[in-house]
C-alpha positions as CSV (number, residue, x, y, z in Angstrom):
1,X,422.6,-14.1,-12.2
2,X,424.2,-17.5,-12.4
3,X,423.4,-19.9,-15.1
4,X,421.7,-22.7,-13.8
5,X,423.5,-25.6,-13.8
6,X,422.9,-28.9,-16.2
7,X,420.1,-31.1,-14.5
8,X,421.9,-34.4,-13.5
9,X,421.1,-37.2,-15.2
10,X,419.1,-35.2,-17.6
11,X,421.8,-35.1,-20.7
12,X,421.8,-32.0,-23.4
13,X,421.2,-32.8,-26.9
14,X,424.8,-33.1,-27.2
15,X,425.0,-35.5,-24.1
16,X,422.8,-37.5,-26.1
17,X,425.2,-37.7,-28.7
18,X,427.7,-38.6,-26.9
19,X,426.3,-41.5,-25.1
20,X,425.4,-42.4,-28.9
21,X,428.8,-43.4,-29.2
22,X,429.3,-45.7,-26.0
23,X,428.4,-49.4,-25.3
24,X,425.3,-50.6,-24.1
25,X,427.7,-51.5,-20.9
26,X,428.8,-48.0,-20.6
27,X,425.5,-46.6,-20.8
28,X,423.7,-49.0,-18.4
29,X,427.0,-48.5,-15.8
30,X,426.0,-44.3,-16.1
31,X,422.2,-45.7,-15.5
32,X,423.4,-47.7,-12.5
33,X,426.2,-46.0,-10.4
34,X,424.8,-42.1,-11.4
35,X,420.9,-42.1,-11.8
36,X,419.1,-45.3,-10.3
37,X,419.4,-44.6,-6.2
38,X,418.1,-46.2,-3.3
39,X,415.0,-44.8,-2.0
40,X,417.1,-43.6,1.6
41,X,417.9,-40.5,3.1
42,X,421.1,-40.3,2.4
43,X,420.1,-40.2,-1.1
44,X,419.2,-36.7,-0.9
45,X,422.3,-35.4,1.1
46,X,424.3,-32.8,-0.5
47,X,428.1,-33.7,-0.3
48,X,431.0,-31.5,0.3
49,X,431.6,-30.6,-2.9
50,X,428.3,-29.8,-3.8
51,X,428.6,-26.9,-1.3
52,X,428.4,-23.4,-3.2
53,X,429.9,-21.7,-0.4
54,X,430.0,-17.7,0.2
55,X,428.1,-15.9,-2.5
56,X,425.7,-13.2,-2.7
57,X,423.1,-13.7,-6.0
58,X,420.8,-16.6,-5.9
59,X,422.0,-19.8,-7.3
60,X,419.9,-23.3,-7.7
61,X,420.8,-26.2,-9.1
62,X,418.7,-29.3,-10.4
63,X,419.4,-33.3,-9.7
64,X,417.6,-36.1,-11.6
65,X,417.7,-39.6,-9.9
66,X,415.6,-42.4,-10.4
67,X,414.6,-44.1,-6.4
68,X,414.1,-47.4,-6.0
69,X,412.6,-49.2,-2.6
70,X,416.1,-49.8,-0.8
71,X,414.8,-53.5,-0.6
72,X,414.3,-53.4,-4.5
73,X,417.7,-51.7,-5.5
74,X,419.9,-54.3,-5.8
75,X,417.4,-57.0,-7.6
76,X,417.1,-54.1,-10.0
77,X,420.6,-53.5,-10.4
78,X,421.3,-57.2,-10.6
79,X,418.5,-57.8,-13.5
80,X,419.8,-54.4,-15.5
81,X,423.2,-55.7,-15.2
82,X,422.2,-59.1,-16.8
83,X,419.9,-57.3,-19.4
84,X,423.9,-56.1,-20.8
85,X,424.9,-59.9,-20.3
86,X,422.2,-61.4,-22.3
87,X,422.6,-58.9,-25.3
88,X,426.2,-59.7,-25.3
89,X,425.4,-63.4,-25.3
90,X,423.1,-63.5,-28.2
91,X,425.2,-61.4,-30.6
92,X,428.8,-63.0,-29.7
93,X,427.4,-67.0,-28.6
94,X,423.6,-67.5,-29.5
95,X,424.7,-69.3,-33.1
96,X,427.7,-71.1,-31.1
97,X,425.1,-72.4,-28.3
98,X,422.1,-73.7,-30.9
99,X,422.1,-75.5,-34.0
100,X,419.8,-73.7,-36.4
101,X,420.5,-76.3,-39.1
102,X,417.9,-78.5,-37.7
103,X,414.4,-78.6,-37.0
104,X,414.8,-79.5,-33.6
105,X,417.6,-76.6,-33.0
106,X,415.6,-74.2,-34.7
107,X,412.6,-74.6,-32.0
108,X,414.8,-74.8,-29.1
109,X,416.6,-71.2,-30.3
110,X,412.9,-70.3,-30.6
111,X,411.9,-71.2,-27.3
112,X,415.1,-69.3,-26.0
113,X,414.6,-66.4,-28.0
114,X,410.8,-66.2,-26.9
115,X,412.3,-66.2,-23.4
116,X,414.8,-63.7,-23.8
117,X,412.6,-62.1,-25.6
118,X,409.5,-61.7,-22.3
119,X,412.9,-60.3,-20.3
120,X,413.9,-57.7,-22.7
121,X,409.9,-56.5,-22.8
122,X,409.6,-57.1,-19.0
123,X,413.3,-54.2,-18.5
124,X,411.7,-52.1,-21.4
125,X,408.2,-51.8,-20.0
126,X,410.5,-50.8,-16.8
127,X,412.8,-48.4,-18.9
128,X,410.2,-46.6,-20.5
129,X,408.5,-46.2,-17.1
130,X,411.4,-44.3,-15.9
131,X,411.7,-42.1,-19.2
132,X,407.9,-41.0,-19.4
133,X,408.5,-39.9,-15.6
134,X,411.8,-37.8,-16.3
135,X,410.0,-36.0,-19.1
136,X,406.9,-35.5,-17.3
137,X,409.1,-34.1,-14.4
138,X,410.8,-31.6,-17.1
139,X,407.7,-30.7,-18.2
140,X,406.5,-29.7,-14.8
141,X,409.7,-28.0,-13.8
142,X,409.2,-26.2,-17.3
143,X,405.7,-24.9,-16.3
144,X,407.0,-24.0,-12.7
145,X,409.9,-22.1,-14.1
146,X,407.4,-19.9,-16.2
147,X,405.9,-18.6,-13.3
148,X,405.6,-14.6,-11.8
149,X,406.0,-16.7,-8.6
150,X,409.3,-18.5,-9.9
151,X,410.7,-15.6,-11.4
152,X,410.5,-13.3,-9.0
153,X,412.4,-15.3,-6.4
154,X,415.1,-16.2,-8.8
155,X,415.5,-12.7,-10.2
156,X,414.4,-10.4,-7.5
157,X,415.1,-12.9,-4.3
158,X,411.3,-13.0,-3.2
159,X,410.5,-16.3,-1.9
160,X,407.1,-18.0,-2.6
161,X,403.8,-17.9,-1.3
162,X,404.9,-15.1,1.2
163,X,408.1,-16.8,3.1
164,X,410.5,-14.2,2.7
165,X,412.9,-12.4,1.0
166,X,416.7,-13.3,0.4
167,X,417.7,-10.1,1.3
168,X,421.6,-10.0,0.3
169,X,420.9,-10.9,-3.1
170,X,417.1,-9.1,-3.3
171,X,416.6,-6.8,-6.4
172,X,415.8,-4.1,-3.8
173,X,418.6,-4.2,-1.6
174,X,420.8,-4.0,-5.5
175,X,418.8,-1.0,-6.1
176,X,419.7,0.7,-2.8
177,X,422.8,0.1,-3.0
178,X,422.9,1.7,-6.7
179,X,421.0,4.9,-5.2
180,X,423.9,4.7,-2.8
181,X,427.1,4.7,-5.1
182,X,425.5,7.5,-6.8
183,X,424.1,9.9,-4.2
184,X,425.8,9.1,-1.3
185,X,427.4,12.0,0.3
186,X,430.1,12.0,3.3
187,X,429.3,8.1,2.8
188,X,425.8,8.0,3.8
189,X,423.2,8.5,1.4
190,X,419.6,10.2,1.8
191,X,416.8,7.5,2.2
192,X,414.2,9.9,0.3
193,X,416.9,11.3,-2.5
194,X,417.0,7.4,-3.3
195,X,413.1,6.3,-3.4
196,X,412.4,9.2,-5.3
197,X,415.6,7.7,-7.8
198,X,414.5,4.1,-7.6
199,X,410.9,4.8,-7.9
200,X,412.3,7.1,-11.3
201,X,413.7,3.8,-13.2
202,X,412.2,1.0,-11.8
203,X,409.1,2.1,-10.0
204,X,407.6,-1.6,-10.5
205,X,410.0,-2.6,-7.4
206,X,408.1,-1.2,-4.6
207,X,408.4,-2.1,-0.2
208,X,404.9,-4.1,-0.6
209,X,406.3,-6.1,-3.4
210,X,409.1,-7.7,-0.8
211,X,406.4,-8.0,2.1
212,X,407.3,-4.2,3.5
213,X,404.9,-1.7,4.6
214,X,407.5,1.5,4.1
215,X,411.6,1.6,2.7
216,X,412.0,2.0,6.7
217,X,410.7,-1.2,7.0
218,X,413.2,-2.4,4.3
219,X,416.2,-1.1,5.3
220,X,415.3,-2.4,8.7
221,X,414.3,-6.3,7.6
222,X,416.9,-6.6,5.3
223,X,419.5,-5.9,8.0
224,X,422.0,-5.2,5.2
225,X,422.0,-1.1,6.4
226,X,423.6,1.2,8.5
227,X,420.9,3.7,9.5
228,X,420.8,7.6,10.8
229,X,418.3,9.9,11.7
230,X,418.4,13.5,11.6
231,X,416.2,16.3,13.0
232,X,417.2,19.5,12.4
233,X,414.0,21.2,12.9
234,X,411.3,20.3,15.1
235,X,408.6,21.2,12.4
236,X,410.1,18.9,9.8
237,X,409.8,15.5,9.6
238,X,413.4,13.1,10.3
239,X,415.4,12.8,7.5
240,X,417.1,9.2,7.0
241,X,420.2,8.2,5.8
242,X,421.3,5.0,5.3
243,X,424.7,2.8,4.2
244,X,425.8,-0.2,3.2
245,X,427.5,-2.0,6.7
246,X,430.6,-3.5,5.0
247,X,431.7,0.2,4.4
């Protein structure tokens, strides 16, 4: 199964690191052009290159954004951008711009500082908003992840709360195909020569598990079989053989 794939927005430990290293501009520009989105539609399209294509095991992929009212998003963008202009102005200018050699320059600086001061609060009461979500939304994906429900449709291709199965990539279907590669004879394998070989090693995956009444049933739902019947004697029962369609 595929590895699944770096959360966006949602840095490793090393990520971390590495955005140790880069200015407060660089990090709010990440913050602004890759995470904070407008609360639209088109915010949750999947591009071109996003597009996984032809493949045949189950793949998923995560996406962190932060979504702000569309009316909101470019006030917010405006005052996060001016949060980078004010820290810049009070290392590089704040002693060129007040004279803390007086009494009356020292509680003009004070009055400034107190006002910079009420914006930094109000943008880090705003941050932190943001960063108790994202955690609380690991954590949940965390929980969800440790699921039987949540493992068995990214191992075994069973979908939740009885949707489905992914067939082409189902656990299941791999094992019939296994049974097939090694008992197949002429190219078409007997259906009861591989339950009885399944149901030897890995008796756990059973029709009922994928929402089947009989391996008839699944070699018929998962449409990923050729499929012959043979009578040879009106007191037996028919004898099935099955094979993969691509051969």
């Amino acid at each position: 199964m595929s590895q699944p794939r770096e959360a966006r927005g949602i840095p490793s430990v090393e990520g971390l690191h590495q955005q140790s290293k880069k200015t407060l501009g660089q990090v709010m520009g990440e913050l602004t052009e890759n995470v904070l989105m407008p609360n639209s539609p088109a915010a949750d399209e999947v591009g071109e290159d996003d597009d996984p294509g032809d493949f045949d095991e189950i793949r998923f992929r995560t996406r962190f954004n932060i979504e702000v009212p569309v009316e909101h998003h470019e006030d917010t963008l405006v005052a996060l951008r001016a949060l980078v202009d004010l820290r810049n102005e009070l290392v590089h200018h704040f002693l060129e711009k007040h004279d803390i050699w007086t009494e009356s320059g020292c509680v003009e600086a004070q009055a400034y500082l107190d006002a910079c001061y009420e914006q930094v609060d109000e943008r880090y009461m705003e941050l932190h908003a943001w960063a108790k979500s994202s955690v609380e939304a690991r954590e949940y994906m965390a929980s969800l992840m440790q699921t039987p429900e949540f493992m068995d449709f990214i191992l075994h291709g069973i979908l939740p709360a009885g949707a489905g199965v992914e067939w082409e990539c189902s656990t299941i279907v791999k094992l019939l195909r296994k049974a097939e590669t090694a008992l197949a004879q002429d190219n078409w394998t007997s259906l009861s020569d591989a339950i009885a070989s399944i149901q030897k090693e890995h008796p756990e995956h059973t029709p009922r598990r994928y929402g089947c009444s009989s391996w008839r049933q699944v070699l018929h739902e998962s449409r990923q079989f050729l499929v012959r019947k043979e009578r040879t004697d009106p007191n037996r029962s028919t004898k099935i053989w099955y094979r993969s369609e691509d051969k």
